[in-house]
Biopython code that builds the backbone (N, CA, C, O; Angstrom):
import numpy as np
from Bio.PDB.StructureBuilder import StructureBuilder

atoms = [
    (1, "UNK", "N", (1.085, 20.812, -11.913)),
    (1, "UNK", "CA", (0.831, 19.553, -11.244)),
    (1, "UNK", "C", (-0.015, 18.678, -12.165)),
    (1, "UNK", "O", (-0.920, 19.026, -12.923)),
    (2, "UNK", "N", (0.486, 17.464, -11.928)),
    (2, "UNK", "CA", (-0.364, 16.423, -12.830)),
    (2, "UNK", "C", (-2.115, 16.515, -12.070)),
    (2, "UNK", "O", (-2.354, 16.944, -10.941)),
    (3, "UNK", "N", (-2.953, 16.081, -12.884)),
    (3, "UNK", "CA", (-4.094, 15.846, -12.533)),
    (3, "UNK", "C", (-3.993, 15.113, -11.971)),
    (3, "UNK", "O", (-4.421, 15.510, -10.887)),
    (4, "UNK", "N", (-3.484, 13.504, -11.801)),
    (4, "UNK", "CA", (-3.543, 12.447, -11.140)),
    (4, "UNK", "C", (-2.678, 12.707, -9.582)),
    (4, "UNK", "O", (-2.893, 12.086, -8.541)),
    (5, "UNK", "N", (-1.800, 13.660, -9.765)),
    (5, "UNK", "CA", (-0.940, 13.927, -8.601)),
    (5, "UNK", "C", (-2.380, 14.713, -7.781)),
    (5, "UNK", "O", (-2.983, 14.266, -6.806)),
    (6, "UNK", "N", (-2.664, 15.984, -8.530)),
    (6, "UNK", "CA", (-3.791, 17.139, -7.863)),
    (6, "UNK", "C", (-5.212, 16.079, -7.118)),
    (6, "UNK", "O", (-5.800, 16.520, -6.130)),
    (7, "UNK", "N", (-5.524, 15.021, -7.590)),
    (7, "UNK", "CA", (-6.467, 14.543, -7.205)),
    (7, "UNK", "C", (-6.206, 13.209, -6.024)),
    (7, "UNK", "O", (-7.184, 12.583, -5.615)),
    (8, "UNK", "N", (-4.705, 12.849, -5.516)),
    (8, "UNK", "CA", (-4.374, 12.125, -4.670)),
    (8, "UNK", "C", (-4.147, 13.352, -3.672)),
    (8, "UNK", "O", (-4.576, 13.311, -2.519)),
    (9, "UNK", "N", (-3.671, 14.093, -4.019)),
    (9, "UNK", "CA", (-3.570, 15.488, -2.965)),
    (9, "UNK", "C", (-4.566, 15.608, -2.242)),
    (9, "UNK", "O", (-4.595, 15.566, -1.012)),
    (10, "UNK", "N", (-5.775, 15.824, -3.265)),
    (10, "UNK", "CA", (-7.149, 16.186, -2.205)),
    (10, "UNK", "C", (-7.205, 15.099, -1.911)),
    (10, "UNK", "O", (-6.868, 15.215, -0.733)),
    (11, "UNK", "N", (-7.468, 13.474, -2.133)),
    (11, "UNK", "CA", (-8.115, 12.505, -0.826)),
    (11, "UNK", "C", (-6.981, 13.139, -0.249)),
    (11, "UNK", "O", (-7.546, 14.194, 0.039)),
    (12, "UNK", "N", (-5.757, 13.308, 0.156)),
    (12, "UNK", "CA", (-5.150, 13.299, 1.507)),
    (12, "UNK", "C", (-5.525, 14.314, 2.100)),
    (12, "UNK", "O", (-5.743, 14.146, 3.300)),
    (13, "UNK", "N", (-5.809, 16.115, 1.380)),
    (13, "UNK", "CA", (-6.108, 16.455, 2.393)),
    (13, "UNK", "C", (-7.657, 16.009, 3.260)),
    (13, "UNK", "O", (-7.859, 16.091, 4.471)),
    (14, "UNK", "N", (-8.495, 15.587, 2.320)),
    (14, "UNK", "CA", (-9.967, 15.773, 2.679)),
    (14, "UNK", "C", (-9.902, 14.519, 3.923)),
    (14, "UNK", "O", (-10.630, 14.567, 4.914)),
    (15, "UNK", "N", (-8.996, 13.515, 3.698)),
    (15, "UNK", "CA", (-8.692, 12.469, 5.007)),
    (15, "UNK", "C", (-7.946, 13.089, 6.288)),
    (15, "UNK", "O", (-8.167, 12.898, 7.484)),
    (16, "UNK", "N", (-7.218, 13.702, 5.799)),
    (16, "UNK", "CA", (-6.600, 14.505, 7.275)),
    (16, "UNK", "C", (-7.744, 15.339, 7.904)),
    (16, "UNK", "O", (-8.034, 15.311, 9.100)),
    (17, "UNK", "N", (-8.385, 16.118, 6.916)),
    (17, "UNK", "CA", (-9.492, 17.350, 7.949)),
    (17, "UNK", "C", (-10.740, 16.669, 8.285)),
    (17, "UNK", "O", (-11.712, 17.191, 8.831)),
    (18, "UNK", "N", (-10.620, 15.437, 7.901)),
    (18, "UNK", "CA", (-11.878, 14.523, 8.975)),
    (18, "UNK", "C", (-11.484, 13.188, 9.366)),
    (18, "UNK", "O", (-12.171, 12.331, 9.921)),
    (19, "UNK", "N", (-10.182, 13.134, 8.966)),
    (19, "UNK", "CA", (-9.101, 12.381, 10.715)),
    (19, "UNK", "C", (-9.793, 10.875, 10.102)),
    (19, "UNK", "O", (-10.498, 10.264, 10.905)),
    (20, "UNK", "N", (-9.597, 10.227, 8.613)),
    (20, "UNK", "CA", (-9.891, 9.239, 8.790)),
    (20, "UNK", "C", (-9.126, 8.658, 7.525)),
    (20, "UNK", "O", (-8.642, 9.262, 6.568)),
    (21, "UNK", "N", (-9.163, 7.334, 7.807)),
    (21, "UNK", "CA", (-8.072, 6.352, 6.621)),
    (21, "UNK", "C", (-8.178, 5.950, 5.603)),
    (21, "UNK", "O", (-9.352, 5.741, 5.298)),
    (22, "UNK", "N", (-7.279, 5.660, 4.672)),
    (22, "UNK", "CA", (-7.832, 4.861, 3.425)),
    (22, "UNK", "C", (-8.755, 4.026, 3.652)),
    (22, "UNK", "O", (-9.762, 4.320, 3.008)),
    (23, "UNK", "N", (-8.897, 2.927, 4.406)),
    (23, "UNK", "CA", (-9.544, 1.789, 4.828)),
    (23, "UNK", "C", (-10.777, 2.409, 4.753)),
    (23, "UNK", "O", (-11.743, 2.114, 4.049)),
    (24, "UNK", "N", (-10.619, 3.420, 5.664)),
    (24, "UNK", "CA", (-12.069, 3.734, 6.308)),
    (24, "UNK", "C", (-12.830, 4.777, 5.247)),
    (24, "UNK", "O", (-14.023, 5.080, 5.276)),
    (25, "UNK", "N", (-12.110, 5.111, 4.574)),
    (25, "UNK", "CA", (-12.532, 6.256, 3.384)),
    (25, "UNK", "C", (-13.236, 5.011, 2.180)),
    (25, "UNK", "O", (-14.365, 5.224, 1.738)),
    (26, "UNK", "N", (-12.428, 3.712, 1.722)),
    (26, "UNK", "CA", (-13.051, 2.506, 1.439)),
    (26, "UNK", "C", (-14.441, 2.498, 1.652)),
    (26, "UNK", "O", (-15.290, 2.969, 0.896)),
    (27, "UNK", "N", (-14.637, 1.874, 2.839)),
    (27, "UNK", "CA", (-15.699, 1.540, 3.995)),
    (27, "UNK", "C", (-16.729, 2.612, 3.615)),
    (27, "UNK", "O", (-17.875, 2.352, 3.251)),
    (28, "UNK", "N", (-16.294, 3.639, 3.716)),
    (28, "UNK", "CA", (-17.711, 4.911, 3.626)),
    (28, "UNK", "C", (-18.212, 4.881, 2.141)),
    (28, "UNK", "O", (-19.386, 5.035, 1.803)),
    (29, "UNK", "N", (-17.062, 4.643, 1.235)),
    (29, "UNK", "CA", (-17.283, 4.878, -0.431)),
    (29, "UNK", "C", (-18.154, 4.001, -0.824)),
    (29, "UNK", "O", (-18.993, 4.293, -1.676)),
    (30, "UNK", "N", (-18.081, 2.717, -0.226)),
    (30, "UNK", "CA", (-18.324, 1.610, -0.797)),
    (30, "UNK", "C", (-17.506, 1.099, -2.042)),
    (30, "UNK", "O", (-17.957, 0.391, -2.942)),
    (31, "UNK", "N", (-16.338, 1.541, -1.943)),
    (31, "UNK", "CA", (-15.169, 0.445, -3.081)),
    (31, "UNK", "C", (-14.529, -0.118, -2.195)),
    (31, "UNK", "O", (-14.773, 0.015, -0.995)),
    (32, "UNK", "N", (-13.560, -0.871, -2.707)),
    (32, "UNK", "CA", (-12.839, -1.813, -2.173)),
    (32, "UNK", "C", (-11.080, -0.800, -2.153)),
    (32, "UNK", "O", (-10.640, 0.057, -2.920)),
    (33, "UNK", "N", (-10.539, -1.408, -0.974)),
    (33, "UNK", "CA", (-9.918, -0.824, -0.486)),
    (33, "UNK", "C", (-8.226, -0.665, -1.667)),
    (33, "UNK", "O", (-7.241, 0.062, -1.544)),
    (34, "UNK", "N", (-8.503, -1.471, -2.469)),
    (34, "UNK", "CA", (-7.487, -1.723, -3.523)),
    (34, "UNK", "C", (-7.831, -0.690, -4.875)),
    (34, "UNK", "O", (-7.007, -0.189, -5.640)),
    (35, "UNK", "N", (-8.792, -0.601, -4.890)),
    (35, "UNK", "CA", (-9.561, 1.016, -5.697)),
    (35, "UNK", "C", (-9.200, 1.868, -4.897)),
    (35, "UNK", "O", (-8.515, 2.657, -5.549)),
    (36, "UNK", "N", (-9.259, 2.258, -3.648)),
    (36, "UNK", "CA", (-8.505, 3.042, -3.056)),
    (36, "UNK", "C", (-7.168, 4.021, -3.130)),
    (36, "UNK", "O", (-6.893, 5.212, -3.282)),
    (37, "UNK", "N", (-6.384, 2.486, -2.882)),
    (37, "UNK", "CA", (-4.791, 2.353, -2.888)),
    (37, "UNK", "C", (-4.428, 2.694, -4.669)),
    (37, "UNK", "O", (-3.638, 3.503, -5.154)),
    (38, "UNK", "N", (-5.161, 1.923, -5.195)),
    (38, "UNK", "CA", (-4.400, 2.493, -6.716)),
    (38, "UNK", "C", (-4.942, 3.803, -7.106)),
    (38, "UNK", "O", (-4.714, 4.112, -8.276)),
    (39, "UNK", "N", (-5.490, 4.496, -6.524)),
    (39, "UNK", "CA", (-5.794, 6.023, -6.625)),
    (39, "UNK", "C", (-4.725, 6.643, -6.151)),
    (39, "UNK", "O", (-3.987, 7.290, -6.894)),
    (40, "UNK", "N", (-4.460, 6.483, -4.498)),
    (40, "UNK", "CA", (-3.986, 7.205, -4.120)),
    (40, "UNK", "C", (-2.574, 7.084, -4.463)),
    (40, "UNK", "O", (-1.966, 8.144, -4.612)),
    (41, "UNK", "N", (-1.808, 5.765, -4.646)),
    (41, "UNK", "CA", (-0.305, 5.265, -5.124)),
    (41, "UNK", "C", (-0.245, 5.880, -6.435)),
    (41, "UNK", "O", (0.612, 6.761, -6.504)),
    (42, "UNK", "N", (-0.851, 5.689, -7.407)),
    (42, "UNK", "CA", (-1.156, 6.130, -8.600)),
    (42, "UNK", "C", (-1.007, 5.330, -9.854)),
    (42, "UNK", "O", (-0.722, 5.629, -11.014)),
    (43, "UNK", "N", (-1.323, 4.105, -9.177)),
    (43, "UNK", "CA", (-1.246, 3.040, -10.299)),
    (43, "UNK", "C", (-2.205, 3.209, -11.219)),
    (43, "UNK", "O", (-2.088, 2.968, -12.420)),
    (44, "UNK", "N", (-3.732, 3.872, -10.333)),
    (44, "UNK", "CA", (-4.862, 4.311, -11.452)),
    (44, "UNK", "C", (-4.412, 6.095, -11.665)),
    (44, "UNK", "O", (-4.508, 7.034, -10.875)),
    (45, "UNK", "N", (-3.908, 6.026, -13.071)),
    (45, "UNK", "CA", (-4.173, 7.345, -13.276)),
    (45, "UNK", "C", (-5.233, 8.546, -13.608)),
    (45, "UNK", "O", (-5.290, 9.773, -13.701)),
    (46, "UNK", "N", (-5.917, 7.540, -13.707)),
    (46, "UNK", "CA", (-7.076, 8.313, -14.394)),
    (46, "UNK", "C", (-8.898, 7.704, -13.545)),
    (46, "UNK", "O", (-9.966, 7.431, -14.093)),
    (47, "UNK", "N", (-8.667, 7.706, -12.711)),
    (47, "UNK", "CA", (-10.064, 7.532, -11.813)),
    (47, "UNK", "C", (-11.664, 7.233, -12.850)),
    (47, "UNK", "O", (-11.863, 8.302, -13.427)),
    (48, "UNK", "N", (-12.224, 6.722, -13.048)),
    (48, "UNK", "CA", (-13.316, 6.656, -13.449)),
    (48, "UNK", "C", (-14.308, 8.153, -12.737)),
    (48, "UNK", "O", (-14.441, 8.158, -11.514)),
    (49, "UNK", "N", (-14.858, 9.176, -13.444)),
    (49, "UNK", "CA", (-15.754, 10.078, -13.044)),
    (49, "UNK", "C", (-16.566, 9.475, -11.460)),
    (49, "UNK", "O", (-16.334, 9.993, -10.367)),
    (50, "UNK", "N", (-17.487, 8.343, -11.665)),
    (50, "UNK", "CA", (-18.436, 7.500, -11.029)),
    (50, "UNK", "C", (-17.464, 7.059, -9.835)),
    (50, "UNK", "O", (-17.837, 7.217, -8.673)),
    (51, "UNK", "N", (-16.277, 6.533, -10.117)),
    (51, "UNK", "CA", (-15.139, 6.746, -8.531)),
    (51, "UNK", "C", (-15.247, 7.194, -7.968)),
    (51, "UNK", "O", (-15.714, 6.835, -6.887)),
    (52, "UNK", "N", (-14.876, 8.412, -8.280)),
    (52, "UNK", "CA", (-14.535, 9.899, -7.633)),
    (52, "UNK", "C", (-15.515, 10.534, -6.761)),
    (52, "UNK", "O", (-15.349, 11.265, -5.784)),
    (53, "UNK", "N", (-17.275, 9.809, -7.698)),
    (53, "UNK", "CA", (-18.252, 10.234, -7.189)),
    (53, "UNK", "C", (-18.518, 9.453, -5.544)),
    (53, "UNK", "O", (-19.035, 10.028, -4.587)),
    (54, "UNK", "N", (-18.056, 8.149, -5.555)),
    (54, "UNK", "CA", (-18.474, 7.388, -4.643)),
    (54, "UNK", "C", (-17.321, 7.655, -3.391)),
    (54, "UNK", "O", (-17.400, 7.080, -2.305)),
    (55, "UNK", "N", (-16.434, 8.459, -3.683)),
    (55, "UNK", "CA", (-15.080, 8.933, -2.731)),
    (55, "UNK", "C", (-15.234, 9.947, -2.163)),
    (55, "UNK", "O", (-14.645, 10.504, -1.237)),
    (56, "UNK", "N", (-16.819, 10.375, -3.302)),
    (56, "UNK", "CA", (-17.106, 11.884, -2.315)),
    (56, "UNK", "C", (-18.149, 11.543, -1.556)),
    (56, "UNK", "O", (-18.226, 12.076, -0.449)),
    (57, "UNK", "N", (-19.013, 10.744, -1.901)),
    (57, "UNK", "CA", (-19.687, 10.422, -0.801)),
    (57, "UNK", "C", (-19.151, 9.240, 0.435)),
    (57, "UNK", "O", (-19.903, 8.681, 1.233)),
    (58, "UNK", "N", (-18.284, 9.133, 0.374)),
    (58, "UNK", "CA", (-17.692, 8.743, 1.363)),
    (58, "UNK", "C", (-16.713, 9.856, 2.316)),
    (58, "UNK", "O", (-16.149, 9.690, 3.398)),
    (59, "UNK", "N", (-16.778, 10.828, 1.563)),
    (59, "UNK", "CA", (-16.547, 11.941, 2.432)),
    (59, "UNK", "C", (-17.659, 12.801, 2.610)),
    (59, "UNK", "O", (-17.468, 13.990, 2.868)),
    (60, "UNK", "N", (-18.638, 12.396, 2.517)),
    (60, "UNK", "CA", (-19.609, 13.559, 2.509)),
    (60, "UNK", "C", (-20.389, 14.369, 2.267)),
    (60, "UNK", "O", (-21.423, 14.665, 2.864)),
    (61, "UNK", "N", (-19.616, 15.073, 0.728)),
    (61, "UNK", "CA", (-18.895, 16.025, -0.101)),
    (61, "UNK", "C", (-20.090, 15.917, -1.502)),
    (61, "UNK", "O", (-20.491, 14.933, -2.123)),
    (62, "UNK", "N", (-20.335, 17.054, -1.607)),
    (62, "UNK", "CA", (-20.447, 16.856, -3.235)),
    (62, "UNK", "C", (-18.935, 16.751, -4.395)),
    (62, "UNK", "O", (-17.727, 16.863, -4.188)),
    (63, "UNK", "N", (-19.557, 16.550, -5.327)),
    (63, "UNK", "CA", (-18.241, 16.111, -6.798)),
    (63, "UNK", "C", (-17.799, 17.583, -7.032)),
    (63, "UNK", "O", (-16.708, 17.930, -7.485)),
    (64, "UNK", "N", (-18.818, 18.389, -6.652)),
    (64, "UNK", "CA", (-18.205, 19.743, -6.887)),
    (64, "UNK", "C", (-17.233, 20.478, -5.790)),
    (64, "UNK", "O", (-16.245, 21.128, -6.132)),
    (65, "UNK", "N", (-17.576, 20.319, -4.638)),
    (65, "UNK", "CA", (-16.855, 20.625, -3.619)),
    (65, "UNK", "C", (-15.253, 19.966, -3.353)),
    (65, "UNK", "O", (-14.272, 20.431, -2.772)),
    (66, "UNK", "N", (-15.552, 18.366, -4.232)),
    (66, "UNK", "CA", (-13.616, 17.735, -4.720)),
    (66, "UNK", "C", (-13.384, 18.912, -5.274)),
    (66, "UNK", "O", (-12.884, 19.770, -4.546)),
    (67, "UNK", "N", (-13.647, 19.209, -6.516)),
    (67, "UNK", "CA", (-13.107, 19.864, -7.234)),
    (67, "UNK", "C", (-12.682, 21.515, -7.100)),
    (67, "UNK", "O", (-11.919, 22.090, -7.877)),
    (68, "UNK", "N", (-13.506, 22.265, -5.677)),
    (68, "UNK", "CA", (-13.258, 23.187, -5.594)),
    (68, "UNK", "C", (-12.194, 23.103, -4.491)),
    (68, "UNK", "O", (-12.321, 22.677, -3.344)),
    (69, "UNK", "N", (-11.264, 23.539, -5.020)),
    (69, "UNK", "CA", (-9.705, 23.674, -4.605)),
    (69, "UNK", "C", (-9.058, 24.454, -5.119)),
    (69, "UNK", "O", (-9.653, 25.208, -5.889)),
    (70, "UNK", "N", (-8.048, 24.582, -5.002)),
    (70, "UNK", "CA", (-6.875, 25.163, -5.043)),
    (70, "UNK", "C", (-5.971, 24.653, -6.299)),
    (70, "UNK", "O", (-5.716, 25.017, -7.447)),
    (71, "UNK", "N", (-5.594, 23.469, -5.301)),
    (71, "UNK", "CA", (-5.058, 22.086, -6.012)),
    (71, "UNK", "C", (-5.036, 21.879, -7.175)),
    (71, "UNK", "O", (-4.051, 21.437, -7.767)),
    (72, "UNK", "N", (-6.548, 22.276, -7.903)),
    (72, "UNK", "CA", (-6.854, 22.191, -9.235)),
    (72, "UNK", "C", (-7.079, 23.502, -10.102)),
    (72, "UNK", "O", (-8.102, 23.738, -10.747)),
    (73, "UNK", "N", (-6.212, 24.132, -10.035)),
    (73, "UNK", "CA", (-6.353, 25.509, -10.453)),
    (73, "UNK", "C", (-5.835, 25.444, -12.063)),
    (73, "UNK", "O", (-6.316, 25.920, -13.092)),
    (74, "UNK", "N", (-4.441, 24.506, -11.755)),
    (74, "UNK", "CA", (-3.223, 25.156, -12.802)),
    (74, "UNK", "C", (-2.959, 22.991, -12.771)),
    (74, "UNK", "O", (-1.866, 22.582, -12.381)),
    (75, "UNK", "N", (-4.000, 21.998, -13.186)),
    (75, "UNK", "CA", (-3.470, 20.900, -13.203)),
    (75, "UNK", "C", (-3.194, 20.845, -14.897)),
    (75, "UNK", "O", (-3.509, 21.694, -15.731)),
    (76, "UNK", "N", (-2.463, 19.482, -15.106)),
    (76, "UNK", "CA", (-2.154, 19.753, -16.415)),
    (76, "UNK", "C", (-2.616, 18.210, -17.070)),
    (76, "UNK", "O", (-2.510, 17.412, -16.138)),
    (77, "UNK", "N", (-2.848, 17.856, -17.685)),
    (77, "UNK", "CA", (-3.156, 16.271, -18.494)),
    (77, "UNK", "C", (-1.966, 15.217, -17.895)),
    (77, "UNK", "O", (-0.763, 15.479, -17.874)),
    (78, "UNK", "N", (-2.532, 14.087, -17.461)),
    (78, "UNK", "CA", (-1.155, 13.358, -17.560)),
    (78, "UNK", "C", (-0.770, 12.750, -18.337)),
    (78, "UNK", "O", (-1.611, 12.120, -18.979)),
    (79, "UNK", "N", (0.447, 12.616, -18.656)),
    (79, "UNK", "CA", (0.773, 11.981, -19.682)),
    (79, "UNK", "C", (1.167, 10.377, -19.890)),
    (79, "UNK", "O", (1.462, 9.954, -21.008)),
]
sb = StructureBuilder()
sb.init_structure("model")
sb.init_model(0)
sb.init_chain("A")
sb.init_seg("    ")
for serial, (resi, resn, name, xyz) in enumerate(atoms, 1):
    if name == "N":
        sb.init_residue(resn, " ", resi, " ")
    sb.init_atom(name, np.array(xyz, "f"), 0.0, 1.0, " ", f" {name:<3s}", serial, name[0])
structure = sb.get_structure()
């Protein structure tokens, strides 16, 4: 799996197991909802570190707890 695929995977699952939306995943991050969308569509392939960070606190989450998955076991570079 691409990295960029493995890391739209987790926002979806981490939005399904606390039942809430892009919008609202936005809203908690503090980015704008178009930083969002090009994450999850995959127009941004490559997330800024400091993103990722503000996506986890909009879930909650530490940066380490994104990363502990599954998901990211066997990801590969994208190309």
């Amino acid at each position: 799996m691409q990295l960029s695929d493995a890391v739209q995977t987790r926002i979806i699952d981490l939005c399904n197991k606390q039942n809430i939306t892009l919008n609202k995943l936005a809203t908690n991050s503090g980015l704008s909802f178009s930083t969002i969308f090009s994450i999850f569509y995959g127009k941004s392939k490559s997330p800024r570190l400091s993103t990722l960070l503000h996506i986890c606190e909009g879930f909650n989450i530490e940066l380490t707890d994104f990363f502990d998955d599954p998901v990211f076991d066997d990801v590969e570079e994208d190309e």
